[in-house]
C-alpha positions as CSV (number, residue, x, y, z in Angstrom):
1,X,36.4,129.1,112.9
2,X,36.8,132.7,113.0
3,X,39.1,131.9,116.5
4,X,39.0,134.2,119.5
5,X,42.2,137.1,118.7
6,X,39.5,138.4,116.2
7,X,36.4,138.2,117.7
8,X,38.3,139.6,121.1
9,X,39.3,142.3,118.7
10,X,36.4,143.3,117.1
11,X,34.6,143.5,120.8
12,X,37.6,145.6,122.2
13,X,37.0,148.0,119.2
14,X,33.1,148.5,120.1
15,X,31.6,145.7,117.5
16,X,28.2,145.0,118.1
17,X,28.5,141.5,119.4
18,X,25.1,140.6,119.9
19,X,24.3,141.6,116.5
20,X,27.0,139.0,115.0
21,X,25.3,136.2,117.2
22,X,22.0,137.0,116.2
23,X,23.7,137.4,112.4
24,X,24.8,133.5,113.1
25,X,21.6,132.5,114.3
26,X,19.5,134.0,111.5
27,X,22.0,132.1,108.9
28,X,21.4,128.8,110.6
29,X,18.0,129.2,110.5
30,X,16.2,125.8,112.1
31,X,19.3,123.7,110.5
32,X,22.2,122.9,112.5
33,X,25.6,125.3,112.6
34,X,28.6,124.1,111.5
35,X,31.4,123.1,114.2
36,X,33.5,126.4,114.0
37,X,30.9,128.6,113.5
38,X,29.2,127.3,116.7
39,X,32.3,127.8,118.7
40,X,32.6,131.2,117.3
41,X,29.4,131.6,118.9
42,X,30.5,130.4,121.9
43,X,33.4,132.5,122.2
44,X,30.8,135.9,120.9
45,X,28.7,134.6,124.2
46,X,31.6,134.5,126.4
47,X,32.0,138.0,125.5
48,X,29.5,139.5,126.0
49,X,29.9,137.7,129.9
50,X,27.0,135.3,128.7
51,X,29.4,132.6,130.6
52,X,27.0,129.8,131.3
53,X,25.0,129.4,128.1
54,X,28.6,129.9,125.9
55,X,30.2,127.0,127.7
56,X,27.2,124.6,127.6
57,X,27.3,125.7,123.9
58,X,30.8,124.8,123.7
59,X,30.2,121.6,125.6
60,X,28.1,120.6,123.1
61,X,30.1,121.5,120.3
62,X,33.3,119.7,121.5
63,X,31.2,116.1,122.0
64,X,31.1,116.2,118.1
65,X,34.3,117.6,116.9
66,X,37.9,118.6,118.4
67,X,39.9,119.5,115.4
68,X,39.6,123.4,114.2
69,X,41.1,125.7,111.8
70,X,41.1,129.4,110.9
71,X,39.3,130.7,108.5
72,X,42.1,133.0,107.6
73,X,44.5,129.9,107.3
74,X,46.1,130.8,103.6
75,X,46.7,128.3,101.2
76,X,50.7,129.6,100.7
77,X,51.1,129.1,104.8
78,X,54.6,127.5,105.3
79,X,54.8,126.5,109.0
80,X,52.1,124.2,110.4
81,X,51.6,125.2,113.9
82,X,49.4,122.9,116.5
83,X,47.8,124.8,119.2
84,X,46.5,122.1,122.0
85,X,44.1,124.1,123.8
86,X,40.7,122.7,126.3
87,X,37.4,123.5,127.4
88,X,36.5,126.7,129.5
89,X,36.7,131.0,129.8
90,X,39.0,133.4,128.0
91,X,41.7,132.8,130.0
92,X,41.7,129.1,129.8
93,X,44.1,128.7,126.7
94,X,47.1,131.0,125.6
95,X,45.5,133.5,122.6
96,X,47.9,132.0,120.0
97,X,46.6,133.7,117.3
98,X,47.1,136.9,118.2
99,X,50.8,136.1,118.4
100,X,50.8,134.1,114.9
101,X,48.3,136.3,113.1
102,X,50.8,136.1,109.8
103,X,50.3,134.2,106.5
104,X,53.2,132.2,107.3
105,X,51.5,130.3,109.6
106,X,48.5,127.7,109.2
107,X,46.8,127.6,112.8
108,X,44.6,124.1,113.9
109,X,43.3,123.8,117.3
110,X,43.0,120.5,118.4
111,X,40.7,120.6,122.4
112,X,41.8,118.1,124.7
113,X,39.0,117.7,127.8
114,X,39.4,116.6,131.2
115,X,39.7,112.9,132.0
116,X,39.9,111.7,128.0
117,X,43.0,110.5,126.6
118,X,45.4,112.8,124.6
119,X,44.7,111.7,120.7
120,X,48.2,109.3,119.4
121,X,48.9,110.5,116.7
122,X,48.5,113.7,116.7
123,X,47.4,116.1,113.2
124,X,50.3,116.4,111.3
125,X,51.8,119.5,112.0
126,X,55.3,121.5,112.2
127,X,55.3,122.6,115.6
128,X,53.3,122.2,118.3
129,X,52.1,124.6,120.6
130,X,50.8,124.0,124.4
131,X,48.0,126.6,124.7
132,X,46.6,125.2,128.3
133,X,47.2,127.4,130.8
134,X,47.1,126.6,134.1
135,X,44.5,126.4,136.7
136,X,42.9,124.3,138.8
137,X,40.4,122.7,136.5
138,X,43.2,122.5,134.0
139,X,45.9,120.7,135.9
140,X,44.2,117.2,135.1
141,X,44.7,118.5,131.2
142,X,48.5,119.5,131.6
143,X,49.1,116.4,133.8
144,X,47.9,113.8,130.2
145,X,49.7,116.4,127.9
146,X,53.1,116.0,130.2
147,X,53.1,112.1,129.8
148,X,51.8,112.1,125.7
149,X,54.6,114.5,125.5
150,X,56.8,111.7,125.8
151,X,56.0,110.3,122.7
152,X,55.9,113.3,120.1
153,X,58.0,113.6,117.6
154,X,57.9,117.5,117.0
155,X,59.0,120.8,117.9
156,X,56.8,121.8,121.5
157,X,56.4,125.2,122.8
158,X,55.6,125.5,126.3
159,X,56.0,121.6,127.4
160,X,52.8,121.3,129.7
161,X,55.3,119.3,132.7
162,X,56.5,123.5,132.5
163,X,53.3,124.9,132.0
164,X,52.5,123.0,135.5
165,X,54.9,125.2,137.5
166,X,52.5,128.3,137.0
167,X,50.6,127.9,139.9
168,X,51.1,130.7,142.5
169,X,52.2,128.4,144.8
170,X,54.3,126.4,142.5
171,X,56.0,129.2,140.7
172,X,56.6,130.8,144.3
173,X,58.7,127.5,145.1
174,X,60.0,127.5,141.8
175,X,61.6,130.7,142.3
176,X,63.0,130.9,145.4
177,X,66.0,132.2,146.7
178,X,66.9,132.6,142.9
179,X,69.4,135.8,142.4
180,X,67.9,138.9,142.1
181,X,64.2,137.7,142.8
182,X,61.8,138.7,145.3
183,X,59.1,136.7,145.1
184,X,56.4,136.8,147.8
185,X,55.8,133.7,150.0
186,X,52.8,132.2,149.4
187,X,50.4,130.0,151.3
188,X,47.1,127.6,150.7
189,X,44.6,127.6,152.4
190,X,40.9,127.0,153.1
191,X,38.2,128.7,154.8
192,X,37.5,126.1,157.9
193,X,41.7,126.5,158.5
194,X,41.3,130.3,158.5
195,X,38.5,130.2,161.3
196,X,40.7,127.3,163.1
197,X,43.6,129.4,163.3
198,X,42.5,132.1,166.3
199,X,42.8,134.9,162.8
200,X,46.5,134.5,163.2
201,X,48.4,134.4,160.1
202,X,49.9,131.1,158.2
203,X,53.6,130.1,159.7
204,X,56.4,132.5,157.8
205,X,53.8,135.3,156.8
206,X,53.1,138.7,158.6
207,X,50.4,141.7,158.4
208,X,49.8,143.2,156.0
209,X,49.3,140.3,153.2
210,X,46.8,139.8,150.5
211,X,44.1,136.9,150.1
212,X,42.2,136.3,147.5
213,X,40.1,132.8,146.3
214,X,42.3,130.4,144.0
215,X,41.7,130.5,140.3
216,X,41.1,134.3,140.4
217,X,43.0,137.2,138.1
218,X,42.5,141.1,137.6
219,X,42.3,141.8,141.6
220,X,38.6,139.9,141.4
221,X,38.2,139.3,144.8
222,X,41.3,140.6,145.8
223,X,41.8,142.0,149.7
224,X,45.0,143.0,151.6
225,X,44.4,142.2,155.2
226,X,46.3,144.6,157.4
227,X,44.8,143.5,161.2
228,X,44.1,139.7,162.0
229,X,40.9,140.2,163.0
230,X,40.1,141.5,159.2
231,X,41.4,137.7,158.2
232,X,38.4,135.8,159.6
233,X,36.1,138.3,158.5
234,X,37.5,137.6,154.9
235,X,36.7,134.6,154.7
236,X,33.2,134.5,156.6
237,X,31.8,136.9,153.6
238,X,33.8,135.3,150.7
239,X,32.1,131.8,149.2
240,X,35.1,130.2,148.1
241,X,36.4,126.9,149.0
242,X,39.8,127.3,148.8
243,X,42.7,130.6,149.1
244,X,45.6,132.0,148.6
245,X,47.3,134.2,150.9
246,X,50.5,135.9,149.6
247,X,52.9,138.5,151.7
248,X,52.3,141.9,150.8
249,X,54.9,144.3,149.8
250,X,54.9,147.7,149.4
251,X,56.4,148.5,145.8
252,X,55.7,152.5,145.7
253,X,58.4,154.2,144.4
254,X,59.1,157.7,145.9
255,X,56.4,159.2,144.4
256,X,54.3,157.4,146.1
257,X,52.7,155.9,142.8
258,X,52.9,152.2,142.3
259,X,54.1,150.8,138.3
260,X,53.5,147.2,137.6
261,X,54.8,145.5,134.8
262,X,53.6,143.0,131.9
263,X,56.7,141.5,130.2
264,X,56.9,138.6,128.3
265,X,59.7,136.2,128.0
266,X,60.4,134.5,124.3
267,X,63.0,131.8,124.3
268,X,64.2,134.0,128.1
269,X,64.6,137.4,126.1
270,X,61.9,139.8,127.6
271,X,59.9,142.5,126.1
272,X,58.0,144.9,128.0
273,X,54.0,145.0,127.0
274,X,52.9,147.5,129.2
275,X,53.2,149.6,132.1
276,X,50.6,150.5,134.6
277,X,51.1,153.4,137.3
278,X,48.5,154.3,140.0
279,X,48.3,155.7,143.2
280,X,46.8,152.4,144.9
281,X,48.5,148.9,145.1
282,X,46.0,147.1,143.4
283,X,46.5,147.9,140.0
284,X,46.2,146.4,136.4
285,X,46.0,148.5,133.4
286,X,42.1,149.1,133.0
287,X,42.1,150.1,136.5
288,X,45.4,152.2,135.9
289,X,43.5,155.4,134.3
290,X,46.2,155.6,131.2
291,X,43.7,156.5,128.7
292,X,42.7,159.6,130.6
293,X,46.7,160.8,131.5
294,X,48.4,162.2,128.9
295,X,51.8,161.8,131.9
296,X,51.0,158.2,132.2
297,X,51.4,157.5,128.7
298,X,54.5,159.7,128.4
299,X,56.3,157.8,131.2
300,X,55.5,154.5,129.8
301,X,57.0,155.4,126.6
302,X,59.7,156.3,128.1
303,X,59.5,152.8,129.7
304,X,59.5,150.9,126.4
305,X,62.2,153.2,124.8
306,X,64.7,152.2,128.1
307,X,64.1,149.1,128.1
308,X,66.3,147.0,126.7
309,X,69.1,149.2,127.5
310,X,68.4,150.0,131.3
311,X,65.6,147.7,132.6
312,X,66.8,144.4,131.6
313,X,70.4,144.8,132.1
314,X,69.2,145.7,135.7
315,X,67.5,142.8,136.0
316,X,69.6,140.6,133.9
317,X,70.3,137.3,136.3
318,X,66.7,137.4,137.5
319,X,65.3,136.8,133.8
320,X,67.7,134.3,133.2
321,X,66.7,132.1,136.4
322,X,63.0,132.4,135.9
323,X,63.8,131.3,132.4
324,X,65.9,128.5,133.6
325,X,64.2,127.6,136.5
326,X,60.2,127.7,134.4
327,X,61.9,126.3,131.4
328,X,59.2,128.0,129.3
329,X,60.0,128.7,125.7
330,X,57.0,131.6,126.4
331,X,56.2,132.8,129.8
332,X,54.0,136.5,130.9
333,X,55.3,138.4,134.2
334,X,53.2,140.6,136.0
335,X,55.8,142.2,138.1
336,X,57.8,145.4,139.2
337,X,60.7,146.8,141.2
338,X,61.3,146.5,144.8
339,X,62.7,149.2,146.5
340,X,65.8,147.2,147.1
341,X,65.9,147.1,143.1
342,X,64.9,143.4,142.8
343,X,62.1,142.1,140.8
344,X,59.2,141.6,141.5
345,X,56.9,138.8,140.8
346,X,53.9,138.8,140.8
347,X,52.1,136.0,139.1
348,X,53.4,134.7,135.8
349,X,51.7,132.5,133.2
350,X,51.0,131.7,130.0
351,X,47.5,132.8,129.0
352,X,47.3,136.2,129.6
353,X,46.7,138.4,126.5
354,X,49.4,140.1,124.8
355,X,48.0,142.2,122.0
356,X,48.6,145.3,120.4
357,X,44.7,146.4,120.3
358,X,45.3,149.7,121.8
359,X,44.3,152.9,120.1
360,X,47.2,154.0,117.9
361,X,45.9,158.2,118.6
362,X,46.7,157.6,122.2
363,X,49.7,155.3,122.4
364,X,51.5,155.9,119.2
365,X,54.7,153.9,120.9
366,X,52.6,150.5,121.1
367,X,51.7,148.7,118.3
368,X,55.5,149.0,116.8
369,X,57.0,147.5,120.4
370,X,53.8,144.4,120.4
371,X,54.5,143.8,116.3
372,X,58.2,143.0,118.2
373,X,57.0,140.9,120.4
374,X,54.7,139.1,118.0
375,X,58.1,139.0,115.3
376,X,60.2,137.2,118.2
377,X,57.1,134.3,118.8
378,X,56.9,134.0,115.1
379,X,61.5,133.6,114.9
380,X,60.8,131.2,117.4
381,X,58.3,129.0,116.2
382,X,59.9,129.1,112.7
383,X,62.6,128.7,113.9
384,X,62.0,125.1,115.3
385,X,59.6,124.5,112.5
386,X,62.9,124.6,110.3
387,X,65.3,122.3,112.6
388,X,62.3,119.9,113.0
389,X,62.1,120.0,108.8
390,X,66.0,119.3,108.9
391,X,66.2,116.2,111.1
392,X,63.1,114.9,109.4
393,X,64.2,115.9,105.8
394,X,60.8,117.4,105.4
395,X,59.5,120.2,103.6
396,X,56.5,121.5,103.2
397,X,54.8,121.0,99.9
398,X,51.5,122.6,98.1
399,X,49.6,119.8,99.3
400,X,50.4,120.1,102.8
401,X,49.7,123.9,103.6
């Protein structure tokens, strides 16, 4: 397959998308697409927000066949890297190959589904990689992966019993009280126990806070609830089953704007991906107006160029705990500062995007800190590629790659 970093790539830089899938369909003619091309087809549908008939496509497709590869595989690859990914949306799996887009690396996916056994053996491979990210629908997934895990025999990236703690709920337990940490209490709850509860708040939580369904990102849905009688209302014109409601805190700096954070941990080293800054709480960087502010950009330069040798020494013990306490080999914040200089958290996981897609004419400062980011993924997958080769006496030869 083509695989989704460059298909998310070409849509990001203006591709006609629905020309590519009507380019597939033409070649198929009335015969019957291969397995990857059909799941690149899937993944063009899901795209272009075509959600229902991509993942009925991909349904179909993964009842025949689970194993893929990348086209773009090379034949001199040296490190064989697993990605276990499943079923579902673009933010269902970690976007490995945007991390390990390098002819060093041969990529396969292998899909693991819901209720079906993990496959023993697994492909022969190097390292492996746990792409499942969590969610709801996904925890049944994670939950097989954690007890299979038991029984490989190779390097693992992201061990899915970790990859559980991602939750809101669980990573706010699995963070608190650590050094240096704010991290936001958060509750769950359902509709019928909103309306039960006479629009008072859940026990240790206080107006304002923030509510939004479970399983949601990028502020879909999002509300901060600053009266009680705004909670019931909430949930009366939301359909959702289930919610989260998470303490609010104010994290404007003096200027009144807010800056939020993407930083991504590597082996607990972080690198700052981007910063957003906006005059409203809810923020995320399409939302942020960068492309339009020419001050924007120039402050998170600045942001990049500090740091490693301001930022993180500030926040020092807190990366190490959430690093100790996740025990991620690969873990995305969302955070910021608190204006009693702790960090912030947010909501941390493992699938959001990290890419360096952004036009270079606009931020020049980019694409050379990402192609660090992607350098450090690629030490540390090599890097365990080699110590699993040493204890197994392995190497890999023409015939293998």
């Amino acid at each position: 397959m083509i695989g989704p970093a460059r298909l998310i790539r070409a849509a990001f830089e203006g591709a006609d998308m629905a020309a590519r899938a009507d380019a597939i369909l033409t070649q198929a003619g009335s015969g019957t697409l291969e397995a990857g091309t059909a799941l690149d087809l899937s993944t063009i549908l899901l795209l272009m927000h075509r959600f229902e008939p991509a993942l009925q496509l991909q349904n179909e497709v993964l009842q025949s066949c689970r194993h893929f590869q990348l086209q773009a595989n090379g034949c001199d690859a040296k490190t064989r890297v697993l990605v276990i990914v499943t079923a579902g949306d673009l933010m269902a799996n970690t976007p490995v190959d945007f991390l390990l887009d390098h002819p060093s690396f041969r990529l396969e996916y292998l899909f693991v589904l819901p209720g079906e056994a993990v496959p023993a053996p697994l492909p022969d491979h190097d390292v492996c990689v746990v792409g499942v990210a969590y969610s709801t629908a996904n925890e049944p997934v994670l939950e097989a992966l954690a007890m299979a895990a038991a029984h490989w025999d190779r390097p693992v990236v992201n061990h899915p019993r970790h990859v559980l703690k991602t939750s809101r709920h669980g990573l706010a337990e699995a963070l608190d009280g650590a050094e240096g940490l704010l991290i936001p209490r958060v509750v769950r709850t359902t509709g019928a126990d909103i309306a039960s509860g006479a629009n008072q708040p859940p026990a240790h939580l206080s107006f304002p806070m923030l509510i939004r369904p479970i399983d949601t990102h990028a502020g879909n849905a999002l509300q901060k609830i600053d009266r009680s009688e705004d909670l019931a209302a909430y949930a009366r014109n939301t359909d959702a089953a289930t919610y989260y409601i998470t303490q609010f805190c104010d994290y404007s700096g003096p200027d009144g704007l807010y800056r939020k954070l993407r930083i991504v941990l590597i082996d607990g080293v972080p690198f700052l991906c981007h910063m957003a800054i906006r005059d409203h709480w809810m923020i995320h960087y399409l939302n942020a107006g960068m492309n339009a502010d020419a001050a924007k950009r120039i402050a998170e330069a600045a942001a990049m160029s500090e740091f490693d040798d301001l930022f993180v020494p500030r926040h020092r013990t807190a990366f190490k705990e959430i690093h100790r306490r996740t025990g991620l080999d690969y873990l995305i914040l969302d955070c910021a500062e608190s204006r009693d200089n702790r960090l912030l958290v947010f909501e941390a996981d493992t699938g959001m995007v990290i890419h360096d897609m952004d036009p270079v004419e606009l931020y020049p400062y980019k694409r050379p800190q990402m192609h660090r980011v992607f350098a450090a993924f690629q030490r540390a997958v090599e890097t365990r590629a080699a110590g699993s080769r040493r204890r197994t006496g392995s190497s890999p030869g023409p015939n293998e790659v």
